[in-house]
C-alpha positions as CSV (number, residue, x, y, z in Angstrom):
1,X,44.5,196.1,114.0
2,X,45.1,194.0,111.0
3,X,48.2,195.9,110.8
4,X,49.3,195.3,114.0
5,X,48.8,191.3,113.4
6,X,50.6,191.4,110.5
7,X,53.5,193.5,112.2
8,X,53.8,191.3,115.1
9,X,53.5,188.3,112.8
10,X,56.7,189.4,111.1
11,X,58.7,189.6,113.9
12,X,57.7,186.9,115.7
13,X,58.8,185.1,112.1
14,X,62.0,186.8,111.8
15,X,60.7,189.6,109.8
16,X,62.3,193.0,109.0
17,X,61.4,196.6,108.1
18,X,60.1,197.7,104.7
19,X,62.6,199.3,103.3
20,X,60.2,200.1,100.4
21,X,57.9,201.5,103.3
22,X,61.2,203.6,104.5
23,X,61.6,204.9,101.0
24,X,58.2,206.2,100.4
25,X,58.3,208.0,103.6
26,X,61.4,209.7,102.6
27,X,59.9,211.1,99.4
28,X,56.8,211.9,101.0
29,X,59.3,213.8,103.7
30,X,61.2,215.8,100.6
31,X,58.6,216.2,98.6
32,X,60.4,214.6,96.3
33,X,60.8,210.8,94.7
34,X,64.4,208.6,95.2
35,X,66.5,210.0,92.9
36,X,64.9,213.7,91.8
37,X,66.9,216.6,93.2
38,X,65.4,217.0,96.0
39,X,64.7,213.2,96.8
40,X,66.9,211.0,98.3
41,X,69.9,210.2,96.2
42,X,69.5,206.5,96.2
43,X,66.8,203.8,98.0
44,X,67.7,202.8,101.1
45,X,70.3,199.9,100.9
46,X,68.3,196.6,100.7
47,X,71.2,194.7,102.8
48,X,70.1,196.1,105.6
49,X,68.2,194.0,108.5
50,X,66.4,196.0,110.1
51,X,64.1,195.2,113.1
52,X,60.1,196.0,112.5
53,X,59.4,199.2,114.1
54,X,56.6,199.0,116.5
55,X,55.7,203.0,117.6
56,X,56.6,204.2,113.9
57,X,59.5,206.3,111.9
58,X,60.4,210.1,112.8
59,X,61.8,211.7,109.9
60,X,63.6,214.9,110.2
61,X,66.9,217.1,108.5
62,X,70.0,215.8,109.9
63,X,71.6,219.4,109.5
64,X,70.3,222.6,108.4
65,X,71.7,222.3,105.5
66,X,69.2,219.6,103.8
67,X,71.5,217.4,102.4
68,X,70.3,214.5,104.7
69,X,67.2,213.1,106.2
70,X,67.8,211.5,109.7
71,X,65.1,208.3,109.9
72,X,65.0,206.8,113.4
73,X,62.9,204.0,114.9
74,X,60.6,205.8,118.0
75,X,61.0,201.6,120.0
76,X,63.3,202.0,122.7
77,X,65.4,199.6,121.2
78,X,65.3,201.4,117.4
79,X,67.9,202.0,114.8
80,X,68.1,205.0,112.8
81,X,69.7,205.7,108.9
82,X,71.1,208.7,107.3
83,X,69.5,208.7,104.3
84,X,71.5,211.0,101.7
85,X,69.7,214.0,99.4
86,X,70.6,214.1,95.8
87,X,71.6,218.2,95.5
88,X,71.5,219.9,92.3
89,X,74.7,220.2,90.5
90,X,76.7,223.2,89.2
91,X,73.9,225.0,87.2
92,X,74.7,228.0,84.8
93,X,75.3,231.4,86.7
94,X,72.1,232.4,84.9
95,X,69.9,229.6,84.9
96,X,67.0,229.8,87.2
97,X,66.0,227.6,90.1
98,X,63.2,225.0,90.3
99,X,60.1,226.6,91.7
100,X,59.4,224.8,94.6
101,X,56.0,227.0,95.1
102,X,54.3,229.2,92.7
103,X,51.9,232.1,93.1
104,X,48.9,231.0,94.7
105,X,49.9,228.0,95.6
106,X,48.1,226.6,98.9
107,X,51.3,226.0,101.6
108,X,51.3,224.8,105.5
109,X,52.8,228.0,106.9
110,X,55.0,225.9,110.1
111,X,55.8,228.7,112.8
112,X,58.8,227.0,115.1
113,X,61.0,228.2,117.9
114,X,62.8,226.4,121.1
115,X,60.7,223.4,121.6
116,X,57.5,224.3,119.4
117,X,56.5,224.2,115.8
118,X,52.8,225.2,114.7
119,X,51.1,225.3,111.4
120,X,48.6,226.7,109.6
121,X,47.0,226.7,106.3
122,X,48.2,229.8,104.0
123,X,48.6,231.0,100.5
124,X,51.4,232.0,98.5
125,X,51.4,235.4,97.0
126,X,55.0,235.0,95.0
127,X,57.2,232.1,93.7
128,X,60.1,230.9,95.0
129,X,62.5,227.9,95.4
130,X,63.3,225.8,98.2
131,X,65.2,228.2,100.6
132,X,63.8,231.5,99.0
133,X,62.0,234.0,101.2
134,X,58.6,234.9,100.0
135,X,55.3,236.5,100.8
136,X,52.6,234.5,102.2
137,X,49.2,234.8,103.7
138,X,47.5,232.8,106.3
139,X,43.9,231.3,105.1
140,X,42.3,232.7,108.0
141,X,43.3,236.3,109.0
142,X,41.8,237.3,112.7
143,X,41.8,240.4,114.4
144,X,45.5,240.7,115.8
145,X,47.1,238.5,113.0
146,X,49.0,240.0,110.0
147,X,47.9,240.0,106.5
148,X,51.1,238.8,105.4
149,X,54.1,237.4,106.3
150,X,57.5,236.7,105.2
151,X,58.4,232.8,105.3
152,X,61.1,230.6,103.9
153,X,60.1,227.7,101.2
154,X,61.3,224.5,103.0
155,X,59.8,222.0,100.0
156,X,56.5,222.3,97.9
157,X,53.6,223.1,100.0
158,X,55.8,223.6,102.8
159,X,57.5,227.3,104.3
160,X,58.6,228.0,107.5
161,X,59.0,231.0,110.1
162,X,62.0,230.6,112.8
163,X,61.3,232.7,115.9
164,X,64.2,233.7,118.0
């Protein structure tokens, strides 16, 4: 509630977004902090005037290929910002990746197809990077679910299962 006061306060003074706000939501999105690889590339651009966002930020990949996080304003009269991912640059042909997810690692195994996404808690059982396939166990096996699966690391904590 106090929130809310303070919110409405700010706009009724002229107020704008956090930008600060904006930013930790990012790297809390990427798992990653403004300016890691991984991590948005730079903090959001501080000459922007944004309007307070009443109903909250939806954060989400612009593209498939990660190198963008789409942050949009749910009011009916929001904004939205592309914020840009730093990528990793040209790394030697035998240099490794950055785990993303190690061996035992506790993940949130996200199941998604047209119109759904689900989630469950799940283990690792191999290493990986972000966009490595590995294998992974749910927490909770039940009669009719597999012991493992095969998922793809999105971030850290994080893989994923597309169904057709």
């Amino acid at each position: 509630m106090i929130a809310a006061l303070l919110l409405a306060a700010g706009t009724a003074l002229g107020g704008f977004a956090d930008l600060d706000a904006v930013d930790r939501q990012v790297a809390v999105f990427t798992g990653f902090p403004v300016g890691a690889v991984g991590g948005a590339a730079t903090p959001v651009d501080r000459r922007l005037k944004l309007r307070p966002c009443r109903t909250g930020l939806a954060l989400s990949w612009r593209s498939a290929a990660q190198d963008s996080v789409l942050v949009q304003c749910g009011d009916p009269d929001g904004w939205r910002l592309f914020v840009p991912v730093r990528r990793a640059g040209p790394a030697a042909p035998d240099a490794p990746a950055a785990l993303a997810v190690k061996r035992g690692d506790a993940v949130s195994i996200a199941v998604e197809g047209d119109g759904f996404s689900v989630s469950q808690p799940g283990e690792a059982l191999e290493s990986g990077a972000i966009g490595a396939w590995i294998r992974v166990r749910p927490v909770v096996v039940g009669k009719g679910r597999p012991a493992e699966m095969h998922a793809q690391i999105v971030r850290p904590g994080l893989v994923s299962l597309q169904l057709p």
